[in-house]
C-alpha positions as CSV (number, residue, x, y, z in Angstrom):
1,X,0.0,0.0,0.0
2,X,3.0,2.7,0.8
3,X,4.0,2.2,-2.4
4,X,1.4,2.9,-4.1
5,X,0.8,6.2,-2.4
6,X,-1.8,5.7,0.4
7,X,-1.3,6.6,3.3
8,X,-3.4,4.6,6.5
9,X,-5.2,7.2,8.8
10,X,-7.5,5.9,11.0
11,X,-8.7,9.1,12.4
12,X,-8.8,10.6,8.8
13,X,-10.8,7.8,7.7
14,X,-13.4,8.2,10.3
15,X,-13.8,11.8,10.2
16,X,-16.6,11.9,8.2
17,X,-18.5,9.4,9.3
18,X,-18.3,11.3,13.1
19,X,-19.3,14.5,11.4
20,X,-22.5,12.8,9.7
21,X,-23.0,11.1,13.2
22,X,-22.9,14.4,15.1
23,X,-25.2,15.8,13.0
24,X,-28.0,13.2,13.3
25,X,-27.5,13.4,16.8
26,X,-28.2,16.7,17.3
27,X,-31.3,16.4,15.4
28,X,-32.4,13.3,17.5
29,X,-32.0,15.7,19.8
30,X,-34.1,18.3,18.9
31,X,-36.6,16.2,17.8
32,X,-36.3,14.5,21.2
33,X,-36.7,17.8,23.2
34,X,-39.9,19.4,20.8
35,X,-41.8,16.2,21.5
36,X,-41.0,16.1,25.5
37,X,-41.8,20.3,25.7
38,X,-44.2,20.8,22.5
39,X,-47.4,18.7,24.2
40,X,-50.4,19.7,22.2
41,X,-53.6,19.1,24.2
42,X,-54.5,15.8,22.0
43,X,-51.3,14.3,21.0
44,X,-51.2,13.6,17.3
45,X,-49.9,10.5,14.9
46,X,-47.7,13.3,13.0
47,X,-45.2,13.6,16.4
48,X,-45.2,10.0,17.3
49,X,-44.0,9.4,13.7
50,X,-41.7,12.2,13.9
51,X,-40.2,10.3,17.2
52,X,-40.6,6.9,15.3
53,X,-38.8,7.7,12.2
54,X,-35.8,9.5,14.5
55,X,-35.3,5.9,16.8
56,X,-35.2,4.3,13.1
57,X,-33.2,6.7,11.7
58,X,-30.2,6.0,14.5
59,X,-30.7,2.9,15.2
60,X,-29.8,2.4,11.3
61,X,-27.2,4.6,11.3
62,X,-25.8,3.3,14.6
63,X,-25.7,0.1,12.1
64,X,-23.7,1.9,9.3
65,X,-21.5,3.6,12.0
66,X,-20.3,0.1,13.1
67,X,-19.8,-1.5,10.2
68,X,-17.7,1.3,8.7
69,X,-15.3,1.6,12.7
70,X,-14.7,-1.9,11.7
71,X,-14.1,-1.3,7.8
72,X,-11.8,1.0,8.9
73,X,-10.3,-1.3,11.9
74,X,-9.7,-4.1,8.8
75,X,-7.9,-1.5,6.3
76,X,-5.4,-0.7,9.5
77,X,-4.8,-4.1,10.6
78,X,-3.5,-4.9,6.5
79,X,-0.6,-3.2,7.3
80,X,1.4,-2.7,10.8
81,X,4.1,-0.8,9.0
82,X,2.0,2.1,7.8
83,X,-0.8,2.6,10.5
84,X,1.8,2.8,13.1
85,X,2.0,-0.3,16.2
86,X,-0.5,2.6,18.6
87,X,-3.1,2.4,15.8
88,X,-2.7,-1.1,14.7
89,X,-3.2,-2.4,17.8
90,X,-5.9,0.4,18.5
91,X,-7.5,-1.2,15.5
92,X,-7.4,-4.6,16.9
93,X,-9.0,-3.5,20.5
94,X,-12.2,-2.0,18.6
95,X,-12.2,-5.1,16.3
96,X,-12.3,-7.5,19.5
97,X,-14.9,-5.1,21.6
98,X,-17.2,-5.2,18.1
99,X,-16.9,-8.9,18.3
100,X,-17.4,-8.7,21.9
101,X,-20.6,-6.1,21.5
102,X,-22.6,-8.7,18.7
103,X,-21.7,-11.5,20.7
104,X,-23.6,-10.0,23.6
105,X,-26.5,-8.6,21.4
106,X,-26.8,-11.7,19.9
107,X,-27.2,-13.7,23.5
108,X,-29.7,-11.1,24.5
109,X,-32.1,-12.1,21.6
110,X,-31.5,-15.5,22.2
111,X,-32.2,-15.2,26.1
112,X,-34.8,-17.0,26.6
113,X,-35.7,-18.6,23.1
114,X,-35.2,-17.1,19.3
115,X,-37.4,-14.4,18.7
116,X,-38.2,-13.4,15.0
């Protein structure tokens, strides 16, 4: 990879993803906070959905932000030499804690039977 020009940055290849991420938090937020103060004497099915769509919304991109830290995670761990040993092995601790993370998800569905 070095010798083809690119250069591994973990934090570079992130950065994007955190600023699309900080983003859709801060309107999670503000829809969170208009729903809990804005109470209209009947409540309505338009600000449910508004609070519906907002869980869906994160919870699908809380999806998309895992899978690319561990894209990224992979890339780093191709090449020791040119992430550096701190981010390789940085790498390799969120690639463990991710394996960790669905291994407990994954025994919390399957608790007490499979659920579909």
């Amino acid at each position: 990879m070095l010798q083809s020009g690119y250069r591994v940055s973990f934090a570079r290849n992130l950065l994007f993803g955190l600023i699309i991420a900080l983003f859709a938090s801060v309107a999670w937020a503000a829809t969170a906070a208009v729903s809990k103060f804005y109470k209209p004497h009947k409540r309505t099915r338009a600000s449910r959905s508004a609070e519906v769509f907002m869980a869906n919304f994160m919870t699908r991109f809380a999806l998309e932000a895992f899978f690319e830290l561990i894209l990224c995670s992979m890339i780093n761990l191709t090449s020791m030499e040119a992430a550096g040993f701190f981010w390789w092995f940085f790498s390799l601790m969120i690639l463990c804690a991710g394996l960790v993370a669905m291994v407990f998800i994954i025994h919390l569905y399957f608790k007490n039977g499979p659920y579909l």
